[in-house]
C-alpha atoms as an extended CHARMM CRD file, in Angstrom:
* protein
*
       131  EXT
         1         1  UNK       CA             19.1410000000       -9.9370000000        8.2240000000  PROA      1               0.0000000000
         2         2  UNK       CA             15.4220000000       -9.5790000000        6.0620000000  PROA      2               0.0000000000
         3         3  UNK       CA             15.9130000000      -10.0190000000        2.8550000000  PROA      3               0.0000000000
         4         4  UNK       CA             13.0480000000      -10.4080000000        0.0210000000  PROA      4               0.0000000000
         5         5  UNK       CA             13.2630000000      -11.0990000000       -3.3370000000  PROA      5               0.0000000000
         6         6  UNK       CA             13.5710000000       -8.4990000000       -6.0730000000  PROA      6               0.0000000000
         7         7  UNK       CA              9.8270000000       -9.3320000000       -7.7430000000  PROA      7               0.0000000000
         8         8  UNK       CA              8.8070000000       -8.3860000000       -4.3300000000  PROA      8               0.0000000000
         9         9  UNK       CA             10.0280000000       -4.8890000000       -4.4140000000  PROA      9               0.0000000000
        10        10  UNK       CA              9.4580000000       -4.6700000000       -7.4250000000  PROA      10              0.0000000000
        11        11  UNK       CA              5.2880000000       -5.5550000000       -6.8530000000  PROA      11              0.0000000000
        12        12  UNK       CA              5.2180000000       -2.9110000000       -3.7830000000  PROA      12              0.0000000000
        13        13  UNK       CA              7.1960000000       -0.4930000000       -5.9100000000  PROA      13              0.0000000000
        14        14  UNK       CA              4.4680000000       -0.8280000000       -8.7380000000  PROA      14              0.0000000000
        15        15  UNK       CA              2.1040000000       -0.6640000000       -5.8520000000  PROA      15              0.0000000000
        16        16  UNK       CA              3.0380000000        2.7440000000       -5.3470000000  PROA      16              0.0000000000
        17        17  UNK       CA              3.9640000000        4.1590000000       -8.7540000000  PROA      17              0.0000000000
        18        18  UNK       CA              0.2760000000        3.1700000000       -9.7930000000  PROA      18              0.0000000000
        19        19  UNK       CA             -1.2920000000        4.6500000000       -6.9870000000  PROA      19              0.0000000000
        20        20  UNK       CA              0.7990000000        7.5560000000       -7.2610000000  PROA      20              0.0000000000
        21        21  UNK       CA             -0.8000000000        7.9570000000      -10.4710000000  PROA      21              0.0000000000
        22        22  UNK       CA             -4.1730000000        7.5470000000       -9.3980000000  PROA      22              0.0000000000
        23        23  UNK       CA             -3.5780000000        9.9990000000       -6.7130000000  PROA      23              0.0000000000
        24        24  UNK       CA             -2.2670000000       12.9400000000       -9.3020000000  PROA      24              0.0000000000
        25        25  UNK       CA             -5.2240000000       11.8300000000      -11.6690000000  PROA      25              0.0000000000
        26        26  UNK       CA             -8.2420000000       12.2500000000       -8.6800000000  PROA      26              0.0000000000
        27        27  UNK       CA             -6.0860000000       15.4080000000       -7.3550000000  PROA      27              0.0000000000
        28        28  UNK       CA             -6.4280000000       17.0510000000      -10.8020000000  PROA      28              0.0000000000
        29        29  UNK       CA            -10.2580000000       16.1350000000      -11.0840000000  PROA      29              0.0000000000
        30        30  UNK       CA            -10.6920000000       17.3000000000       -7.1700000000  PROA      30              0.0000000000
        31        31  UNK       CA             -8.8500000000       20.8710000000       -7.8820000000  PROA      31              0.0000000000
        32        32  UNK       CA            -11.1970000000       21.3670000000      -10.8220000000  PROA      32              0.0000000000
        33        33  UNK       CA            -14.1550000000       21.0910000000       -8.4000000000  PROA      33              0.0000000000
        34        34  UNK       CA            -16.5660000000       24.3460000000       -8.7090000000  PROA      34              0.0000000000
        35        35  UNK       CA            -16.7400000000       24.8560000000       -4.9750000000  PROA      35              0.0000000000
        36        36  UNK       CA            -19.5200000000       27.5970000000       -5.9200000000  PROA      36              0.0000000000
        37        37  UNK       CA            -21.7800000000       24.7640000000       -7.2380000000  PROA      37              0.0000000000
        38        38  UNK       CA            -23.0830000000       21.1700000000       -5.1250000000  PROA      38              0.0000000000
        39        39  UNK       CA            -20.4210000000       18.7320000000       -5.3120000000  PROA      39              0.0000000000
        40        40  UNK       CA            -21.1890000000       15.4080000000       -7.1380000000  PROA      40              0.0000000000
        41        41  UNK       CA            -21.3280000000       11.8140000000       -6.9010000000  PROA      41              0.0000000000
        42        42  UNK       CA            -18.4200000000       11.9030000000       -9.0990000000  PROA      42              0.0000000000
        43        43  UNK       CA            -16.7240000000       14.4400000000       -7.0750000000  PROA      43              0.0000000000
        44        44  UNK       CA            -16.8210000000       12.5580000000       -3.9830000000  PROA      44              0.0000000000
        45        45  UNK       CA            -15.4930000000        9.7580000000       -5.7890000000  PROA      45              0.0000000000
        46        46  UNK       CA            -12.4630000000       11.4300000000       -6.7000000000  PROA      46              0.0000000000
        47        47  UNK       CA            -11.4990000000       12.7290000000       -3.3330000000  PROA      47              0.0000000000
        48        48  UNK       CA            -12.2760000000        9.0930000000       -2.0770000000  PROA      48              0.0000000000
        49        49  UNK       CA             -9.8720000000        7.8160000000       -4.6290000000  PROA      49              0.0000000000
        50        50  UNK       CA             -7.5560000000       10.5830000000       -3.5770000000  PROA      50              0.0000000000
        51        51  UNK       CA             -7.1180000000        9.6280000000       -0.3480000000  PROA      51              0.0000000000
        52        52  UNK       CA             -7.3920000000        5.7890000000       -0.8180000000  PROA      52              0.0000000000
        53        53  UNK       CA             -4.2570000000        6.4540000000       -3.4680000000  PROA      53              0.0000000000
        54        54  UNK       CA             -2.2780000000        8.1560000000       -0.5900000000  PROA      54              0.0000000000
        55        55  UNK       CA             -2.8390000000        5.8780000000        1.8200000000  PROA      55              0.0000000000
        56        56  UNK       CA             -2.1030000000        3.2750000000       -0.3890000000  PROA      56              0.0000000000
        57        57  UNK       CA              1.5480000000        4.7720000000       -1.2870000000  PROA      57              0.0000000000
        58        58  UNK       CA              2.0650000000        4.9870000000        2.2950000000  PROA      58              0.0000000000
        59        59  UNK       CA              0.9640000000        1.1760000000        3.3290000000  PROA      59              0.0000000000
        60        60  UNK       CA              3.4520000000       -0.1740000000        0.5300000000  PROA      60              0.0000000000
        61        61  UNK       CA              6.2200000000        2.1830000000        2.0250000000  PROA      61              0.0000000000
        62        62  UNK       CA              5.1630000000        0.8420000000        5.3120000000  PROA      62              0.0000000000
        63        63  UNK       CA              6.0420000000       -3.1950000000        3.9480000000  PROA      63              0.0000000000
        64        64  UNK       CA              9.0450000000       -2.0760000000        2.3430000000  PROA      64              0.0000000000
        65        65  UNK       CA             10.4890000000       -1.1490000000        5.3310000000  PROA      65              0.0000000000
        66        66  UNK       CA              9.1620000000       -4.7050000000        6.9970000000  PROA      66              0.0000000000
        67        67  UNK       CA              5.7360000000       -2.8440000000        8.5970000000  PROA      67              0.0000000000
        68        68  UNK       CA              3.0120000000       -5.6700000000        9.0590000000  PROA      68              0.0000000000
        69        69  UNK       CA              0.6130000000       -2.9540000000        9.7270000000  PROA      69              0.0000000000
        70        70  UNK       CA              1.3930000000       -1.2830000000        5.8320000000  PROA      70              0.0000000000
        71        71  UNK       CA             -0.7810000000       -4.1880000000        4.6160000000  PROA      71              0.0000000000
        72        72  UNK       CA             -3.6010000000       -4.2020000000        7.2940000000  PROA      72              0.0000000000
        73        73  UNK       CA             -4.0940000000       -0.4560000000        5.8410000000  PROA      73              0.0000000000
        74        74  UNK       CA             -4.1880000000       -2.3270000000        2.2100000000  PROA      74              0.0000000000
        75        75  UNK       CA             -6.7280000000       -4.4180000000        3.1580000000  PROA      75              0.0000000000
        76        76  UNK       CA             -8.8910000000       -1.3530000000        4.9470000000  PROA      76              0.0000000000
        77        77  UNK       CA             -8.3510000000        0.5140000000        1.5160000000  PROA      77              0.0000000000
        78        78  UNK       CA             -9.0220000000       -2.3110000000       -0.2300000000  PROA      78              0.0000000000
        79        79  UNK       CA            -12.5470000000       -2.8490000000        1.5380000000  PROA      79              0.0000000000
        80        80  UNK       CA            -12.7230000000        0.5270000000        0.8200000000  PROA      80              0.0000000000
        81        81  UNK       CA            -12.5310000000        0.8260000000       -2.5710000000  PROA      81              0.0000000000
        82        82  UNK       CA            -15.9920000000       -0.5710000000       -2.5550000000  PROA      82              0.0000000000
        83        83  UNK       CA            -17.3620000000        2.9010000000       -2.5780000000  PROA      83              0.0000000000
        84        84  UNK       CA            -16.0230000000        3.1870000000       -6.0210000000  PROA      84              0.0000000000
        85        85  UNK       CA            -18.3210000000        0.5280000000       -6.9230000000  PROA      85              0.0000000000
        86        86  UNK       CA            -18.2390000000       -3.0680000000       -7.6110000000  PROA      86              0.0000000000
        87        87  UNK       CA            -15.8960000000       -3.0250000000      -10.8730000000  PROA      87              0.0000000000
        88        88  UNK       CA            -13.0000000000       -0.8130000000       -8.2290000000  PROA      88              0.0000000000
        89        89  UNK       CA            -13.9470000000       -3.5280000000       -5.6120000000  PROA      89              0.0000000000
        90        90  UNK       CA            -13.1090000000       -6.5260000000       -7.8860000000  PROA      90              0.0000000000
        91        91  UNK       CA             -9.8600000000       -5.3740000000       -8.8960000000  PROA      91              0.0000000000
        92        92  UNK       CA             -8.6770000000       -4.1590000000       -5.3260000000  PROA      92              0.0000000000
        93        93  UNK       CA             -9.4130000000       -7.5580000000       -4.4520000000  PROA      93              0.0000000000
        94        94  UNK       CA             -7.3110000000       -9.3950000000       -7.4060000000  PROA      94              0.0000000000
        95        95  UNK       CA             -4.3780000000       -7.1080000000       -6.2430000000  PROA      95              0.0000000000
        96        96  UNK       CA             -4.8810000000       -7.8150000000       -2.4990000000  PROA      96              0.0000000000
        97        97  UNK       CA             -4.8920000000      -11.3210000000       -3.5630000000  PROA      97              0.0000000000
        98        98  UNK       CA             -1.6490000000      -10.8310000000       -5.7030000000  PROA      98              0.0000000000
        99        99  UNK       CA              0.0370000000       -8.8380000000       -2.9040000000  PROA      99              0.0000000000
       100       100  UNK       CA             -0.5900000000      -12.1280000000       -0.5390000000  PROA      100             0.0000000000
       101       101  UNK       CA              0.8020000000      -14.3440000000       -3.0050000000  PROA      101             0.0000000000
       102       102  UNK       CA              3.8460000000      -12.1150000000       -3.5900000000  PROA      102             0.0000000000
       103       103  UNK       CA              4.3090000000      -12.0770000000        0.4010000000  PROA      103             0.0000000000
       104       104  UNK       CA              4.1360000000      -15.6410000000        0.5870000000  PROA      104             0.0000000000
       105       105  UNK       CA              7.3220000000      -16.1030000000       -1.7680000000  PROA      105             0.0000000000
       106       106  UNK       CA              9.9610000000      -17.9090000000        0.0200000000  PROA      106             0.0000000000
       107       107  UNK       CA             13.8900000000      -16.9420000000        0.0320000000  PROA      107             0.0000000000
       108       108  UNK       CA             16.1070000000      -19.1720000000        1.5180000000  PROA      108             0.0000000000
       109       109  UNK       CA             13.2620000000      -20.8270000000        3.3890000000  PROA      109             0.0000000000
       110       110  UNK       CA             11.4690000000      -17.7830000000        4.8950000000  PROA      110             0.0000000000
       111       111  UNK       CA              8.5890000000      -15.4140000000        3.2030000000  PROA      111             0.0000000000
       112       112  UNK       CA              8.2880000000      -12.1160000000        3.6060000000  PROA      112             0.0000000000
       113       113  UNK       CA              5.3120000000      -11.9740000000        5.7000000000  PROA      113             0.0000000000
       114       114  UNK       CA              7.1390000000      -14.1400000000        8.1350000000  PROA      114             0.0000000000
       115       115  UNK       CA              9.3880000000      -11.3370000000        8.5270000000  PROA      115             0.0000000000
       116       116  UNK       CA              6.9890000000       -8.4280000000        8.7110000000  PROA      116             0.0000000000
       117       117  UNK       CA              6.5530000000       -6.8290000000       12.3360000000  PROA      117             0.0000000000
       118       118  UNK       CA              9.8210000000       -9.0600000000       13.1430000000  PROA      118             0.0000000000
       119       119  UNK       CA             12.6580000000       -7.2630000000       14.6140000000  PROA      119             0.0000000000
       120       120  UNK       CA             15.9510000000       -8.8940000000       13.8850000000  PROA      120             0.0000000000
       121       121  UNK       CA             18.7250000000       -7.0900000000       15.3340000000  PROA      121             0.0000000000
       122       122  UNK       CA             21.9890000000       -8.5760000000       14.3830000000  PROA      122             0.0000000000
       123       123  UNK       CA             23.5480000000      -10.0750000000       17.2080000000  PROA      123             0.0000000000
       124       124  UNK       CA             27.1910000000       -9.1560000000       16.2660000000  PROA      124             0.0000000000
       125       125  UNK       CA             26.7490000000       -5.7560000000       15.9050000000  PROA      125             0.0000000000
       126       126  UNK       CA             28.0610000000       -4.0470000000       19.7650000000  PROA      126             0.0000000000
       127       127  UNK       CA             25.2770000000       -2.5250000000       22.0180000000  PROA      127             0.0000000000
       128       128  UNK       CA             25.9090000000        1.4540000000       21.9290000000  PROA      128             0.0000000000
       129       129  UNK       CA             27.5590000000        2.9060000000       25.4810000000  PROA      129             0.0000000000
       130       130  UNK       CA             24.8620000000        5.0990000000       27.0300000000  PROA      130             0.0000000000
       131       131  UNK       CA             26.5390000000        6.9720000000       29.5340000000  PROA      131             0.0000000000
């Protein structure tokens, strides 16, 4: 059975709820976007961080439910976020960072990046009769 420690949800649930927020916040500035006029720097940049929030919501779903694959598309978003410019780079980075550390806590001897991508079925439970 994969189990991980409650500061571990708890970081990928933050995770989301923040870029939740960032995703209303850019939606908002992208729906106020004069499509009668040229679109901006600026609004570019909010339907970058639009997306990037989205995705992001959906990678930490991804490791909640023991997806390795939820934080390879944190780390593309992350590399990402350089289109924001360097300041958005920076702190993508310090959470990437954070979100390895977090990954790397051990319970009961095992981390949970050991047990991303990792199927373990439970031996006890009976094999379903497909007839």
């Amino acid at each position: 059975m994969k189990k991980r420690l409650l500061f571990t949800t708890f970081w990928l649930w933050a995770i989301i709820i923040a870029n939740a927020y960032l995703a209303l916040m850019n939606f908002i500035n992208v729906s106020l976007i004069d499509t009668n006029s040229d679109i901006s720097v600026e609004d570019y940049r909010s339907i970058t961080w639009l997306i990037l929030g989205l995705v992001n919501i959906v990678a930490a779903a991804l490791i909640l439910n023991w997806k390795k694959f939820g934080f390879w598309l944190i780390v593309v978003t992350s590399v990402a976020s350089l289109l924001g410019g360097q300041h958005a780079f920076i702190i993508s980075m310090i959470g990437l960072i954070v979100l390895v550390a977090v990954l790397q806590i051990k319970l009961d001897g095992v981390s949970c990046w050991e047990q991303l991508g990792k199927n373990n079925f439970n031996a006890s439970t009976p094999e379903t009769n497909r007839e």
